[in-house]
N, C-alpha and C positions, 0 to 999 in steps of 0.2 A: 446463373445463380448469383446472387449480392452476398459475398460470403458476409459471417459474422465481425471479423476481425482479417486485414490485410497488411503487414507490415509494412510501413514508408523507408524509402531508401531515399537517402538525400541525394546521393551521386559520389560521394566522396567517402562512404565505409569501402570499398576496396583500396583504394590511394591511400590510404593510412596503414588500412593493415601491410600492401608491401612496402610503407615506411618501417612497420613495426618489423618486422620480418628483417628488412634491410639492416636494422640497429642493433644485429645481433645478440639481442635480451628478447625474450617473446617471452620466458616465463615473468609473472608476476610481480609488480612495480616497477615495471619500465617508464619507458617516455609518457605512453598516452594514459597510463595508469596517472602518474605527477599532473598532467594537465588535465585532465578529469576532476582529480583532487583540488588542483588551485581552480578549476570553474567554477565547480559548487560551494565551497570556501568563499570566493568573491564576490559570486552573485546572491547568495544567500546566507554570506553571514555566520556561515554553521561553523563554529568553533576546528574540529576536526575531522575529515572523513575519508573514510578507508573504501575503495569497492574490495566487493565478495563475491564470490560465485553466485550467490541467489539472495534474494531477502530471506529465505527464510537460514541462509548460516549466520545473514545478518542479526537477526533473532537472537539463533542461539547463540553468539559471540556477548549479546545481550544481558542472555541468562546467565551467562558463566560471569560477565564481569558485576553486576549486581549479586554474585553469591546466591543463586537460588540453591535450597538444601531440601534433602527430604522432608516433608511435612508442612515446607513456606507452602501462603495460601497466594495464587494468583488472580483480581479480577480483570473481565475481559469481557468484551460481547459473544454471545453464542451465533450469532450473526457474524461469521467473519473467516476465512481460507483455516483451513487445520493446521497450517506451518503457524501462525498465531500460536496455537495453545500448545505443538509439537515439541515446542524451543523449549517451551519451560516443563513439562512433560517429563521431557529428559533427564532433566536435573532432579525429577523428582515432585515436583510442585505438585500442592492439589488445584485444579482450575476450579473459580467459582466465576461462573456463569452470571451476568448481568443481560436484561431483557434492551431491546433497541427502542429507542423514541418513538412516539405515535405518529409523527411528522419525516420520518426519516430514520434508514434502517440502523444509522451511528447509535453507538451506546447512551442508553438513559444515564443522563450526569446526574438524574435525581434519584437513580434507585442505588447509585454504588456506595454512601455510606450505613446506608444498611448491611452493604455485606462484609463492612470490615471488620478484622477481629484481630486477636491479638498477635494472628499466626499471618496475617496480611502483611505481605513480602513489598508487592508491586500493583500497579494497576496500567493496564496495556490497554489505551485507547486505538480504534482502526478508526479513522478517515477516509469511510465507507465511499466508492465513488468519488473520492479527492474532496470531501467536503469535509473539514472543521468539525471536529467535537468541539465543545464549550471548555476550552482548554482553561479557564481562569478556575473554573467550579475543580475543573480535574486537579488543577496542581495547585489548588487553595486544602482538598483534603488530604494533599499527600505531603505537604506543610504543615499537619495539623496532625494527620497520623505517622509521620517521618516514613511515608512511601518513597520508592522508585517508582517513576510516571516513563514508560518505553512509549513509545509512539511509532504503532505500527501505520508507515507513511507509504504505503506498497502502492498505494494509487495516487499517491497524493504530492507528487513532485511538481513546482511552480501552482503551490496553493498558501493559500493566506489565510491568519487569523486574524482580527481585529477584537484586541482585548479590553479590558472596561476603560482601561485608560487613554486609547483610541489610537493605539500602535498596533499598526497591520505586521504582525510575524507571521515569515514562512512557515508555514509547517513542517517539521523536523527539527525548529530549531526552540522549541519551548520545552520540551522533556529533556530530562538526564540524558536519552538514547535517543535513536530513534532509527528506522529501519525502512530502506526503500527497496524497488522492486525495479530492475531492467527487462524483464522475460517480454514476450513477441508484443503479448498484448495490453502493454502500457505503451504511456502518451510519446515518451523518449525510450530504446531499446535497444537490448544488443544477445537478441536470440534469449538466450539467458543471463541474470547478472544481476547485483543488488549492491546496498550500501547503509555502511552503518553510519550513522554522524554523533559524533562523541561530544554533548554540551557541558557534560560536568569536566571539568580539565584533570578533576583526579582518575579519572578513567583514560586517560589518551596514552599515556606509556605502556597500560598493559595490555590496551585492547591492540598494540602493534605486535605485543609478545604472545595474546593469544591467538591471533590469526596468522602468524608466523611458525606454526605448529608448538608452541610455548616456547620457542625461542629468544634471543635478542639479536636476531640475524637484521633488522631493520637500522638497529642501531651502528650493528659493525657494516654495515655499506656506505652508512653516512659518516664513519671516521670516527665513531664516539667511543669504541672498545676495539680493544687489539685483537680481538676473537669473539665469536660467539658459543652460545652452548644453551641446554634445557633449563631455564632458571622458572617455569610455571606449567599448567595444563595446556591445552593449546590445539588446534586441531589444524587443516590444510582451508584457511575461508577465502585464500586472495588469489581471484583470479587472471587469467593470460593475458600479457598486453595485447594478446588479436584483439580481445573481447574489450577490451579498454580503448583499443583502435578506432572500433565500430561505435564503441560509444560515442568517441568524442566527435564522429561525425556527426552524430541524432545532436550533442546537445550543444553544436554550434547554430543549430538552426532551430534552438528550443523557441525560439519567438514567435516564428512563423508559423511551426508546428503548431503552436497552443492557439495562434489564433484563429488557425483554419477547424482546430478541432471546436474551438467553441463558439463556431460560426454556425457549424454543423449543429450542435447542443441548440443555440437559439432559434433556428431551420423546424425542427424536430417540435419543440417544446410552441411554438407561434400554430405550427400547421396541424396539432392534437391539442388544443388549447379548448377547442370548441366540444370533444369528447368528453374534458374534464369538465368543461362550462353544465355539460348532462348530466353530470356525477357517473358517467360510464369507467371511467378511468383514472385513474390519478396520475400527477404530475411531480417531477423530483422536486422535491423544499431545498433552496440556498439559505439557512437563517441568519438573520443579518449579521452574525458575526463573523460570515465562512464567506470563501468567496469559492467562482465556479472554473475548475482548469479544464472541463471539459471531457473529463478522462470517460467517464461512458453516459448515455444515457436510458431509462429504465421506465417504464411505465408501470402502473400496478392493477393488477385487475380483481375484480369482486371476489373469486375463490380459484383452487389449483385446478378446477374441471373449464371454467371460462379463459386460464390461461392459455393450459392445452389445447383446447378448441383452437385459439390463435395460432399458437405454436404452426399445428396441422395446417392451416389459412394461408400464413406467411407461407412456410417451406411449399404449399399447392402452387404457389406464384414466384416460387425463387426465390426466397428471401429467408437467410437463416439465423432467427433469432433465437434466443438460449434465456432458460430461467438461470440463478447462479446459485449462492450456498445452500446447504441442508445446516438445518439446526446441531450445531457441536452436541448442543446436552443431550440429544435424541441420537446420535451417531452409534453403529452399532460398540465402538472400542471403549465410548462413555458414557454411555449411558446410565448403566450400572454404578457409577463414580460421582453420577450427578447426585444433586442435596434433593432431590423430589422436587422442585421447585417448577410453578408453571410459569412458561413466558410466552408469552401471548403474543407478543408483535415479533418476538422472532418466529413463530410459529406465523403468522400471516406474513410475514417479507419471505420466508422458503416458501411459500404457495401462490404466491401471487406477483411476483416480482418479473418480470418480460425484461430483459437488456436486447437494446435493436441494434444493427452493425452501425459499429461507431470507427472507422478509419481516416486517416487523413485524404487520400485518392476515394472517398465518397463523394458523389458528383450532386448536385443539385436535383439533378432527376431522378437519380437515387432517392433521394430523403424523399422527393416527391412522391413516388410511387410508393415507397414502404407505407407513408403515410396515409396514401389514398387505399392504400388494402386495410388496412386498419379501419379508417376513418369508414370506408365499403364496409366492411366485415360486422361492423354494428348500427350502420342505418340503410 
């Protein structure tokens, strides 16, 4: 069987963690937690960033430092993981549901001033697949309506924007917030684990106090207070330096990684080209302001009964591939919550959306095969 997803070991996630282990700190901002921090910091620029147990506490460390209150109104695509909408959820928010682009399951940048209103808190773009929203549209309205722009970045670590003015920014580092995702099946990993990155600098002192269970215990390790104590809300978000261990193995080798995975992506997207060439299937859109980290790749097919047909096809030959979200506004917890509103292309990306095993150890004859059952399967 060619599973779906197969996590890569570099060789070097046990040798760290019995470093970590050895340095007598293993709880929460130890050594490889500080080098994690200064890698992503150096290589990308990103003002501040904290790892968390998952992206989605990164989220809600999110929600709590932008003040979401009862009644603030959240947009966001309905196209996109429920720890998205969960965060703000919590706080109380009502989510308003934006539909996904014709081209690509990422949020319509053209249908989300329509849904602002007076009660518009935030707008929480996903980088569906590690691809670029039209981040200039996004945070040209939320300079125009004094939004907070969170950028859920869960797929999308060593990806780029290129904005009108022709500077390619990482992604995470153009919103106030922004929120990544370590768990098995992204591109860099460490079982489970996430990360928030703080661009506004007014947020950096307290997003250390609220992930510190609303402490200033961060401050008193580094010498800055003769004690600590509860001075805000705050919950447990920062996790073990194992998990920081493992990490920092994945993202010494984030080069190689990315480039084998979008070696794979162009493997993929060359040998089904000629499917889309029939109009049988559709192909992912990079649009030219996003670039491609490779993080999965997805076919789309005519409706959810031509999907499943494949589904069966694939798994008949060993090969396990997987549709991904159900529509938020149709879920059973909200639906009822939703504004009646139709959304048509999230409603066609959850029925027709195919993700094929995307792993780094995916061998050439892999891609070959998945593809020749495909490629079989409709001529």
């Amino acid at each position: 069987m060619i599973p779906f997803n197969k996590p890569y070991l570099t060789g070097k996630e046990g040798h760290y963690i019995y470093q970590a282990v050895l340095s007598g700190k293993i709880s929460g901002d130890g050594i490889f937690t500080k080098k994690c921090h200064d890698f992503f910091e150096k290589k990308y620029g990103f003002n501040k960033c904290l790892l968390t147990t998952s992206c989605t506490d990164a989220l809600e460390m999110a929600a709590l430092l932008i003040d979401i209150q009862p009644g603030d109104e959240v947009i966001m695509p309905s196209y996109t993981f429920v720890s998205t909408s969960n965060a703000f959820v919590l706080r109380g928010a009502k989510i308003v549901f934006c539909d996904s682009r014709t081209d690509h399951p990422g949020i319509d940048e053209d249908a989300i001033e329509a849904l602002i209103t007076d009660k518009t808190k935030a707008i929480v773009p996903v980088h569906y697949a590690g691809v670029a929203c039209d981040m200039d549209k996004i945070m040209d309205l939320a300079a125009k309506y004094k939004l907070y722009v969170v950028e859920d970045a869960a797929q999308a670590i060593d990806s780029y924007y290129t904005g009108r003015d022709g500077v390619k920014r990482p992604l995470g580092s153009i919103g106030h917030l922004a929120a990544f995702s370590f768990h098995e099946t992204k591109n860099i990993m460490a079982g489970e684990g996430g990360m928030l990155v703080i661009n506004d600098q007014k947020f950096a002192d307290r997003a250390e106090i609220i992930r510190e269970k609303g402490t200033n215990r961060s401050k008193f390790f580094r010498g800055e207070v003769d004690k600590y104590g509860w001075v805000d809300m705050g919950s447990s978000f920062l996790p073990s330096d194992i998990i920081a261990a493992f990490l920092y193995a994945q993202i010494e080798n984030i080069d190689e990684i990315q480039r084998r995975r979008k070696e794979i992506w162009h493997a993929y997207s060359r040998l089904l080209q000629p499917l889309q060439d029939k109009g049988i299937i559709g192909l992912p859109v990079i649009p030219d302001f996003a670039s491609n980290n490779g993080h999965m790749f997805y076919i789309t097919l005519k409706d959810i009964d031509a999907r499943t047909a494949l589904i069966a096809d694939l798994k008949a030959n060993n090969i396990y591939a997987v549709f991904h979200y159900l529509s938020l506004h149709k879920s059973p917890f909200y639906e009822a919550k939703h504004d009646g509103r139709v959304l048509p292309e999230t409603d066609r990306y959850t029925d027709c959306i195919l993700r094929l095993p995307m792993f780094y150890e995916l061998t050439e004859d892999n891609i070959k095969s998945i593809s020749e059952v495909i490629i079989n399967y409709f001529v």
